[in-house]
N, C-alpha and C positions, 0 to 999 in steps of 0.2 A: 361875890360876882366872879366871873370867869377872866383870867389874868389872859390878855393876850398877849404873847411869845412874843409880837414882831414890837409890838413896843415897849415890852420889858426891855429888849436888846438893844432899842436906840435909847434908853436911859440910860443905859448902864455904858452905852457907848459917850452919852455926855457927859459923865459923872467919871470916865474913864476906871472903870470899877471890873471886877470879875465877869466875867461874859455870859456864864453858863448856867444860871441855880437850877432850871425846868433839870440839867442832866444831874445835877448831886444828887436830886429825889428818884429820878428815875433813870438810871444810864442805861444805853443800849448794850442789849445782848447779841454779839454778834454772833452769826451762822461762822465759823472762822476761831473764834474766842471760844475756848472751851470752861475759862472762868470768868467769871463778872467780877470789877475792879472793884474794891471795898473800896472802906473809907477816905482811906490815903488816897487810892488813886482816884476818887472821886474829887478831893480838894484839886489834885495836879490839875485834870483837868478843868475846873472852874480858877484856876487860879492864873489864865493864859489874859492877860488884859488887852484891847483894842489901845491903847494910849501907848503902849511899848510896838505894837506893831507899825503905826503911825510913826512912833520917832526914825524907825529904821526906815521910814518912807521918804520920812521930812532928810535923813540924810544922803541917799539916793538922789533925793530933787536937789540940794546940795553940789555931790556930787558931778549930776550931770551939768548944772551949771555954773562950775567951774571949769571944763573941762569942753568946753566946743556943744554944747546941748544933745551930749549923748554918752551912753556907756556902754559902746558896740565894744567886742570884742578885741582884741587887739588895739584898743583902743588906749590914751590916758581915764577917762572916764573907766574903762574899765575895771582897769589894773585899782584904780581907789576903788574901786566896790570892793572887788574880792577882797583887797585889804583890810578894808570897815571890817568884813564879815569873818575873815580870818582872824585879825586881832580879836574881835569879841566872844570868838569861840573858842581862842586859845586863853585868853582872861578866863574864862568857866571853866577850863579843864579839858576842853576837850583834845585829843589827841588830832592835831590837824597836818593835813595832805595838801599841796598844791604842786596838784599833777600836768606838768607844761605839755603843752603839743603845738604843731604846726597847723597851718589851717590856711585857704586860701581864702585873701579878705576881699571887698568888693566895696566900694560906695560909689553913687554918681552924687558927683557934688553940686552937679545943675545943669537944667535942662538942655538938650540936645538939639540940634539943629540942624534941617537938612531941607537944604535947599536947591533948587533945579534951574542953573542960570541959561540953558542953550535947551531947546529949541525956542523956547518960551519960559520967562522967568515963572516960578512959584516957588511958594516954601508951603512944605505940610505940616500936619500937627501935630508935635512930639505927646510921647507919655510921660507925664511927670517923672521926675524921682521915687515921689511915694508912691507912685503909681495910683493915685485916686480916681484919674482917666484914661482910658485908651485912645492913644491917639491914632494917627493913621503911620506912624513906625516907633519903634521903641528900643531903645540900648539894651543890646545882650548881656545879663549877668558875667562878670569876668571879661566883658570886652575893655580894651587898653583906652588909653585916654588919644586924641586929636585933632586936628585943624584941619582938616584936606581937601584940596580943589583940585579936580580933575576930571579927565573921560573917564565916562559908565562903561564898560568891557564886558559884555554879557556873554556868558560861558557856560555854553552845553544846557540852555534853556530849553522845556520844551512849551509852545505857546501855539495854537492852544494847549490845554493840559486836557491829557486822557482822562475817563471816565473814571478809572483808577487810580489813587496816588501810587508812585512809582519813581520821580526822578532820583537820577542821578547827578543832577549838576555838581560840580564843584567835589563829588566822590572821590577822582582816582588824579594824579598829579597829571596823566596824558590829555585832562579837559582840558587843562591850562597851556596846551602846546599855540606857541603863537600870543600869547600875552603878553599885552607891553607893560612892563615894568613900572611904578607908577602910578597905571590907573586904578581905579577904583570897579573893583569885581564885583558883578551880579551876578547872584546864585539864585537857584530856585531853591525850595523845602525840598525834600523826598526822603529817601532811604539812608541814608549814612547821617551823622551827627553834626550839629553845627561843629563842635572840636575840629574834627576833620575836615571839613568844608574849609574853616574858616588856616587849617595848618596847613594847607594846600594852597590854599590863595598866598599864604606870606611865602612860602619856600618860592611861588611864580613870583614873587615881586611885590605883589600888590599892597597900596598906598592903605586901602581899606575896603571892608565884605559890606555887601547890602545884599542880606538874605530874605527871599520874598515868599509869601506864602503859596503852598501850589497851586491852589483852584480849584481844584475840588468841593463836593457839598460840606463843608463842614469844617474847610480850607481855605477861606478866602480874608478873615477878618486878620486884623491886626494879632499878632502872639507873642507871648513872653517869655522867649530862650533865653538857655543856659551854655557857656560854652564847657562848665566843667571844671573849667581851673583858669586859674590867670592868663589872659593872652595879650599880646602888643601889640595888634591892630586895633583899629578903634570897628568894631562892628554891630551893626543894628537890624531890626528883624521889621518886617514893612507888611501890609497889606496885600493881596494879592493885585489889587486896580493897581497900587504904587510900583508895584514892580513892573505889569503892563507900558505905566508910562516911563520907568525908566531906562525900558528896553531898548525904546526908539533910537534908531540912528542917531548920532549926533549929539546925543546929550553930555551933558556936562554939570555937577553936582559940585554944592560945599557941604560936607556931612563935618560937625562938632559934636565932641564926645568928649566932657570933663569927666575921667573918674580915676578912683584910686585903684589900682586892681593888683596884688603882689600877693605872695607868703608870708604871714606875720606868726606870732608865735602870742600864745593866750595861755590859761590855767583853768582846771577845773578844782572846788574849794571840797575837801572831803574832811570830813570831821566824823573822828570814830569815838561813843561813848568808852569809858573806863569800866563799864558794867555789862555783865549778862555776859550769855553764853554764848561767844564769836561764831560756833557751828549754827547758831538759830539768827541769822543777823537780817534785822528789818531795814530797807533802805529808805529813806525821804528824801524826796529830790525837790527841786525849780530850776530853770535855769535862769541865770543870774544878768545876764549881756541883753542890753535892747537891740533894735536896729540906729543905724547910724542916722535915721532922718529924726530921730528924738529920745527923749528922756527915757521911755520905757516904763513910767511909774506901775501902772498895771497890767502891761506886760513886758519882765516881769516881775518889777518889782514889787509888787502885789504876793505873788507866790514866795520869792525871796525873802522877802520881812515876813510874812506870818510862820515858814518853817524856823526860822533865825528865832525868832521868840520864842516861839516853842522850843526850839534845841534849848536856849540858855534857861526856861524854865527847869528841861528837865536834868543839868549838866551832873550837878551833884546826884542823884535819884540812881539808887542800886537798884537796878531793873534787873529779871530774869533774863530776857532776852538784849542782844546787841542790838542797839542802836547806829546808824549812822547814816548822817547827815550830808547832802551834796548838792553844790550849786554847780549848776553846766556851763561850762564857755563856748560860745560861738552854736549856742543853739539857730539861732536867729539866720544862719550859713547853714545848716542842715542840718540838726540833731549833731554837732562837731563831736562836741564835746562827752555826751553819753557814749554817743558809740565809740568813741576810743576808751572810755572810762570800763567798757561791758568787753571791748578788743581786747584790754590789757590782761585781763584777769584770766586764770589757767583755769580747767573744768571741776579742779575741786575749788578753787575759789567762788565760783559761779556757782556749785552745789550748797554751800554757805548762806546765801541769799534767799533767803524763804518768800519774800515775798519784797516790787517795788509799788510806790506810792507818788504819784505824781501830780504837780500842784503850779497850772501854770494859767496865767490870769483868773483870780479868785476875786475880782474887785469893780468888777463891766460896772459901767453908767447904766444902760439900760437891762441891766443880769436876766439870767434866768438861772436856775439851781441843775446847772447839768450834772451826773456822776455817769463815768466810764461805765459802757454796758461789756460788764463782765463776764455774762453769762449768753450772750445776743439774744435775750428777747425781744428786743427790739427789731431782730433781722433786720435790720439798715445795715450796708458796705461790709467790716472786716469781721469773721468771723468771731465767734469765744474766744476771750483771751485764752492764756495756759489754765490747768487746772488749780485753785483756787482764786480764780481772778473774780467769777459770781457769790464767794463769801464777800471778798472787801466790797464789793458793790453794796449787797448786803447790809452791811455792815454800813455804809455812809446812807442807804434807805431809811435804816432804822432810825439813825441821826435825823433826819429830815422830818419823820415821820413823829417822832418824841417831843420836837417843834412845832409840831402842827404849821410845818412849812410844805411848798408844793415843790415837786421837783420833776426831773425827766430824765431817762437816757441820752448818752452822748456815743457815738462812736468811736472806737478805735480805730482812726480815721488815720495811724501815724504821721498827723503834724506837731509830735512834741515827745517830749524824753523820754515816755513808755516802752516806745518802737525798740529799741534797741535791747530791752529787756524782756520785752514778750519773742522777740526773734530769741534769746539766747531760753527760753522755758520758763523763765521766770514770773510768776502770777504778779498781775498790775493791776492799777485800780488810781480813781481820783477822782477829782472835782474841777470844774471848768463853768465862766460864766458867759462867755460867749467873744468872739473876735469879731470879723466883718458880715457874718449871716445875718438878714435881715428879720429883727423880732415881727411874728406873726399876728393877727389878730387875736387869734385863740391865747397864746402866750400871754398879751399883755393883758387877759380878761385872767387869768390863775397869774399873773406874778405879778401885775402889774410894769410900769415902764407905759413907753410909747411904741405904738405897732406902727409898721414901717421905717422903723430906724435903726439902725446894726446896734446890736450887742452893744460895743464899745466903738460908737462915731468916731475916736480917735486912733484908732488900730494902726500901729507903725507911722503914726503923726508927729510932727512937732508938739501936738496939744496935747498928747498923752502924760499930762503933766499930774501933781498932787491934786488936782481940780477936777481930774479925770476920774477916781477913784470914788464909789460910791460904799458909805461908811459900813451900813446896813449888811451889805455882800459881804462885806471884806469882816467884818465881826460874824457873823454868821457861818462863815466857812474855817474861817479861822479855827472856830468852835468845833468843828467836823474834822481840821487837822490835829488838835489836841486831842480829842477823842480816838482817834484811828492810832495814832502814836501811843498812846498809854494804855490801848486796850488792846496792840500787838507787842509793846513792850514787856507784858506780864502775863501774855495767854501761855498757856498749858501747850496746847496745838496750834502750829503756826498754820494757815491756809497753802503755803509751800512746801509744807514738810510729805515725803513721801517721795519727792522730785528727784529721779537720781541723774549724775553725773553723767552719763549716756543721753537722758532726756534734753540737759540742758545743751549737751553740744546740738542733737538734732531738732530738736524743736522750732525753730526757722522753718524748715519745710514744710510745716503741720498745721503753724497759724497763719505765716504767708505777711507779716507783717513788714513794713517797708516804712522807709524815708521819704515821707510827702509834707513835710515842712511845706518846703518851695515851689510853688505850684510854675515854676518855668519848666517848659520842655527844654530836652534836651537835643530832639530831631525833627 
């Protein structure tokens, strides 16, 4: 009778045994790979277990809870992760990097408050921390932490608002001529950035910013700024009605703002194999740092324990080509950590890089089988990665397909560590099971799960705990990352080779690729 794949691999996930036999018989031949992995490398990769990725999880959740129920960056949580993962990769051999940088951190440590005691008392409805809800105003990323009761001082408002967004409130330091010192500044949205808005209000005096949104179609709801970088006012971004009523004469506001908001210093964990030819050098990444509202287990510690297993599978393994392995810091603040990782390096070191592989939540509650569309057939948002980014896509197809599992495109949507590598030319490629997109009906008829519930219910939650982690995913991809790694670690022809040192300085203009992590505005 006819073995079915998906429950071969929940046996083998209870029995904590070799993950893979469907590929020993028949491994995938990638479009990318110009040889098919014999024996050996058929065992490596059957030899990757669900039970060792699991322990690196189980110490993670550890980890975070010892340590305040988080392993944000800059963080104590944090600093123990890299360490797990740097110890255990230097016990294997491997040649390990922990590349420091600065980074500006942010947490709100609890909810905000703003309340309107003059003309007529009211308090509106903050947005969480994790942001689960929008409320009717919300803390600016990087806004400073305070307590403040004072007059509203509304400066260079325009109400009604024109047909057109356009303002300049709070733009130029001359808005603020006439400001008492003190109060508490109303700004409208418009043209210039909250940064500026908000570096203009402190130079005037001001106690603290309540930035409103303009009013315009499209402009009126609650929105989630950024100011950019650390600042010492406490400031909040409101609804368009909210700023309406805080216009009025005579008002009078207590706006609280708990948060951490400074310069910290963090590590990216780089681990270079002892094998293969450095000019041919493959990269696998995760980034390693949760958000500060939780543990992080799968995202991402999910993508973090299956490449970590697989590194120490293959430490000893004289491969043709170079391997090396890399966990990001301070993803979760905006790709930090990659892109100073992709900054650092000179255009023959970037010509080196034949191809990156990116692997970041592999483990959703409710999954779906996404892989980078490499090639944009899909035409959804960012174009074709660089050129060979449609072999490794390719190539994880084929995986899926040898499975007689369902799968789909995903976008290079730059919310994760790719960005920085498809901007410098470098061909990308991965696996992703989904964050807060809500699974459709059609989806949960080919994968199964529940339709109408996000991907991963817990996305940037306190719950994102070992509970979070669905086993089935997380062994199944895992499978897809052992394969992709031992069948670029031993090809003939890498899918980057050809890329010269010219291409990779300009390539940023070509694919247009950017940092959308953080879905806050910045103006």
């Amino acid at each position: 009778m006819r073995i079915d794949p998906r429950r071969g691999l929940v046996r083998a996930l209870a029995l904590g045994t070799a993950l893979f036999p469907p590929l020993a018989a028949a491994p995938p031949a990638a479009a990318g790979a110009t040889g098919t992995p014999g024996p050996a490398e058929r065992a490596l990769i059957g030899s990757v277990a669900a039970s060792g990725v699991k322990r690196h999880l189980k110490e993670f959740q550890k980890i975070a809870d010892a340590h305040g129920g988080n392993r944000a960056a800059g963080s104590p949580g944090y600093d123990a992760s890299r360490d797990y993962v740097a110890g255990r990769l230097k016990k294997a051999g491997y040649r390990v990097t922990l590349q420091r940088f600065e980074f500006p951190y942010f947490q709100e440590k609890s909810t905000a408050v703003l309340e309107r005691l003059a003309p007529e008392p009211k308090t509106y409805t903050p947005t969480p921390p994790d942001g689960t809800e929008l409320g009717e105003f919300a803390t600016m990323l990087y806004s400073g932490a305070g307590d403040v009761t004072a007059e509203v001082q509304p400066v260079d408002l325009t109400l009604p608002p024109p047909p057109e967004p356009g303002s300049t409130s709070g733009c130029e330091p001359e808005d603020f001529a006439g400001f008492v010192p003190g109060n508490i500044t109303l700004l409208q949205r418009g043209t210039c950035t909250f940064e500026e808005k908000a570096a203009n209000a402190r130079a005037a005096g001001a106690a603290a910013v309540i930035i409103f949104n303009e009013g315009q179609e499209g402009r009126t709801e609650t929105f989630l700024g950024s100011l950019g970088a650390p600042t010492a006012l406490p400031v909040v971004g409101t609804s368009f009605a909210v700023g309406q009523e805080l216009a009025a004469p005579g008002t009078r506001v207590r706006l609280v703002v708990d948060t951490d908001s400074e310069i910290r210093t963090t590590h990216n964990v780089i681990a270079d194999s002892r094998f293969g030819d450095p000019k041919k050098t493959v990269v696998i990444g995760a980034h390693l740092d949760s958000v500060p509202t939780g543990p992080g287990i799968n995202d991402n510690g999910s993508g973090s324990a299956a490449i970590l297993e697989v590194a120490l599978k293959l430490a000893k393994v004289p491969t043709k080509n170079r391997l090396r392995f890399a966990w990001w810091g301070a993803e979760e603040f905006g790709l930090l950590g990659s892109e100073h990782y992709v900054a650092s390096l000179s255009p023959e070191e970037l010509a080196k890089i034949k191809l990156y592989l990116n692997f970041d939540m592999v483990g959703s509650p409710n999954h779906v089988y996404m892989i980078y569309d490499g090639d944009d057939s899909d035409g959804v948002g960012a174009p074709a990665g660089p050129p060979g980014s449609a072999e490794i896509e390719k190539l994880f197809e084929k995986y899926f397909t040898t499975l007689r599992l369902p799968f789909k495109g995903t976008d290079f949507s730059g919310r994760s560590d790719y960005g920085p590598f498809i901007a410098a030319g470098i061909p990308a490629g991965g696996l992703f099971t989904g964050a807060e997109e809500i699974k459709t009906q059609e989806e949960a008829k080919r994968f199964g799960g529940t339709a109408g519930l996000a991907y991963d219910p817990c996305y940037h939650q306190a719950c994102d705990t070992l509970s979070n982690i669905n086993d089935t995913a997380l062994a199944v991809n895992t499978g897809a990352i052992a394969t992709a790694a031992v069948v670029y670690a031993f090809s003939h022809r890498l899918p980057g080779e050809g890329r010269t040192t010219a291409a990779a300085r300009t390539a940023a203009a070509a694919t247009g690729a950017g940092d959308g992590h953080r879905a806050a505005l910045t103006r």
